[in-house]
C-alpha positions as CSV (number, residue, x, y, z in Angstrom):
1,X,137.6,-75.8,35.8
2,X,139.5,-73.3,33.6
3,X,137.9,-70.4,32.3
4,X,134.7,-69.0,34.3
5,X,134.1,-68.7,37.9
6,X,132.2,-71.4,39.1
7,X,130.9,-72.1,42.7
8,X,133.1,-74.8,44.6
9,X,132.2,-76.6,47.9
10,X,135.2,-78.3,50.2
11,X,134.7,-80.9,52.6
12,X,137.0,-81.9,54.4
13,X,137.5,-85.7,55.1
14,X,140.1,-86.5,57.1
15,X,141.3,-86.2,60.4
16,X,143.9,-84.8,62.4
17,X,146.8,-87.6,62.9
18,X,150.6,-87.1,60.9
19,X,149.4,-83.8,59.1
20,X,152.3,-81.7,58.2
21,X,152.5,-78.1,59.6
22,X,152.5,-77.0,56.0
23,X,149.0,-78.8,55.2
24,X,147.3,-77.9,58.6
25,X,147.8,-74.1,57.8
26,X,146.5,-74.6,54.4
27,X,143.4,-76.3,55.7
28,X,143.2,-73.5,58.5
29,X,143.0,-70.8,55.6
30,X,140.1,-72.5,54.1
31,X,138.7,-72.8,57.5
32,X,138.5,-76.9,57.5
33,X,139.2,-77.2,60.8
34,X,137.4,-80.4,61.5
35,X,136.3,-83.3,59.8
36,X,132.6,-83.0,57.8
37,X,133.5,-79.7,57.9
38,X,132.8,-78.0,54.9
39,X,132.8,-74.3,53.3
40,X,131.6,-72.5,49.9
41,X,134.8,-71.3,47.5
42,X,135.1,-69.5,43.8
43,X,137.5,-71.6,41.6
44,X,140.5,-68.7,41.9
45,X,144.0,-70.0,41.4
46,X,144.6,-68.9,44.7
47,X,141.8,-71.7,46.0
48,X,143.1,-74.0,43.6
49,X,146.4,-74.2,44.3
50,X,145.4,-74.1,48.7
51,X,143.3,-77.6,47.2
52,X,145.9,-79.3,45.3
53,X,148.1,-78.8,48.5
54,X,145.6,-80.2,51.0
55,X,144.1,-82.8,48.2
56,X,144.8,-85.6,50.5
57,X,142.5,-84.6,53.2
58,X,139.5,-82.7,51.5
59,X,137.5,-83.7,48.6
60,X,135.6,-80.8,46.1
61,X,133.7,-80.1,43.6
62,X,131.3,-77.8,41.1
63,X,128.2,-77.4,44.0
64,X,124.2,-77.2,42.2
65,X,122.4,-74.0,43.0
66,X,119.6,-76.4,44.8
67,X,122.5,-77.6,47.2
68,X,123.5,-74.1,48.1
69,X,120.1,-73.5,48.7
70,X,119.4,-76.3,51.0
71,X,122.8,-76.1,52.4
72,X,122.5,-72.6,53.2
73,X,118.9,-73.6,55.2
74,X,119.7,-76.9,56.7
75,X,123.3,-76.4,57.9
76,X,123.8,-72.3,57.5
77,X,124.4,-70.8,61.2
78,X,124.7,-67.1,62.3
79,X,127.0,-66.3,65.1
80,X,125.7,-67.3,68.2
81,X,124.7,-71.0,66.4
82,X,121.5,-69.2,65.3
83,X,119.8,-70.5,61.8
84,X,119.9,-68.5,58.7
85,X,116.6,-67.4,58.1
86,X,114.9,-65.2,55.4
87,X,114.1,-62.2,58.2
88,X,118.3,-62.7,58.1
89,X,118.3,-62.3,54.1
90,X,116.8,-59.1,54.2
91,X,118.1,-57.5,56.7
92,X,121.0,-57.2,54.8
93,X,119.7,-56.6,51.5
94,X,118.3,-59.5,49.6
95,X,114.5,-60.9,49.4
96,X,114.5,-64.1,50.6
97,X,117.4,-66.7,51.7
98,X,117.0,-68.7,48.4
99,X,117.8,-65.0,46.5
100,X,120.9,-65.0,49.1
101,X,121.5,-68.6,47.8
102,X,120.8,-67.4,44.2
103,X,124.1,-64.9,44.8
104,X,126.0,-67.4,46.9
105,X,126.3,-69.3,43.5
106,X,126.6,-66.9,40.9
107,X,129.5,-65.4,43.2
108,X,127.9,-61.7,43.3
109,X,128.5,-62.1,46.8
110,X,131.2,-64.5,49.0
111,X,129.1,-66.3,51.7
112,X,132.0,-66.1,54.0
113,X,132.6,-62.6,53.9
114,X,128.4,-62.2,55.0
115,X,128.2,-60.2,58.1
116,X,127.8,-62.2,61.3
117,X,127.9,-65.6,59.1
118,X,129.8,-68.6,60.3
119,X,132.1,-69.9,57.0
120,X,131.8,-73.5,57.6
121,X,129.2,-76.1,57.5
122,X,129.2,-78.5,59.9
123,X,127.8,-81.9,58.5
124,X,127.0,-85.3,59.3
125,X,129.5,-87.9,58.4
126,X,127.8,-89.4,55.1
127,X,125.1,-92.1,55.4
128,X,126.6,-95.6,54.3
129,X,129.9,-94.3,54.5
130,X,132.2,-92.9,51.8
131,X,132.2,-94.8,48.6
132,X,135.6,-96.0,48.8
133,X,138.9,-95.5,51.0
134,X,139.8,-92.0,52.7
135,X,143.4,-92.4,52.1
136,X,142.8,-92.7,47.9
137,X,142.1,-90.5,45.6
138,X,139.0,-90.1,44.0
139,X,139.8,-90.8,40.3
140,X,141.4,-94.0,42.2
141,X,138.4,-95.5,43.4
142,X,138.3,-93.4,46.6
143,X,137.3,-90.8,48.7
144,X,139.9,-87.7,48.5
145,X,140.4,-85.0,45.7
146,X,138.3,-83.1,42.6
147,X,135.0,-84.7,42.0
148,X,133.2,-82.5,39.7
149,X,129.6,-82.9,40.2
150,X,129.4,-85.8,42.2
151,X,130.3,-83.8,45.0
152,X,126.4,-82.8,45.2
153,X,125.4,-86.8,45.9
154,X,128.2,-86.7,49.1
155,X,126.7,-83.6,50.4
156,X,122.8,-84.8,50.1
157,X,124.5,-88.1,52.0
158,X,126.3,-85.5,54.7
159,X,123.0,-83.2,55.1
């Protein structure tokens, strides 16, 4: 994770219960609000340090340039609760919503500072459940934490 910027996505996975004030403002600057929330980051030490300090209630990951794509079509809303849609993509500049997508990853442009673009992603709860316990880590056999590219398999489960 050291070195070039890379495309992150956040999900949060846990709820609101015994969250210290501390950790609830962290997760309110990456705009986690909710659970199955998630939202689209660079790997910045700024981000990185928000995720170590909320690591116990979000899991992340390097995010595939398919999944921004279908992300950004299945669960991308406008203000309003309106779909992204390609008439969307160009009217502010770019050819179609997969070349949006296309820039989304390679970081040319942050998604959440789009015009009139909500920054989080609602999903689904995964089908079959999480692979393991919310309350452990992932390197522990559960849910929480870095997950490197098996973050893309939760989010096709979430979707």
């Amino acid at each position: 994770m050291e070195g070039k910027k890379k495309c992150l996505v956040v999900v949060r996975v846990r709820g609101l219960s015994d969250i210290s004030q501390e950790i609830k403002d962290t997760l309110r600057m990456l705009r986690l609000t909710r659970n199955c929330h998630a939202t689209l980051i660079d790997n910045r030490p700024v981000y990185l340090g928000m995720l170590h300090k909320a690591q116990n209630y979000v899991t992340w990951g390097e995010i595939s340039k398919e999944n921004v794509a279908f992300l950004l079509k299945k669960r991308g809303r406008l203000i309003g609760d309106k779909k992204l849609t390609d008439e969307y993509a160009q009217e502010i500049g770019y050819k179609s919503l997969d070349d949006l997508a296309e820039s989304v990853y390679k970081l040319e442009v942050e998604y959440g500072r789009l015009p009139k673009v909500k920054a989080v992603f609602r999903l689904h709860p995964p089908k079959k459940g999480y692979k393991g316990k919310v309350k452990r880590s992932y390197a522990a056999g559960g849910v929480t934490g870095y997950r490197g590219e098996a973050i893309n398999d939760l989010l096709k489960r979430m979707m």
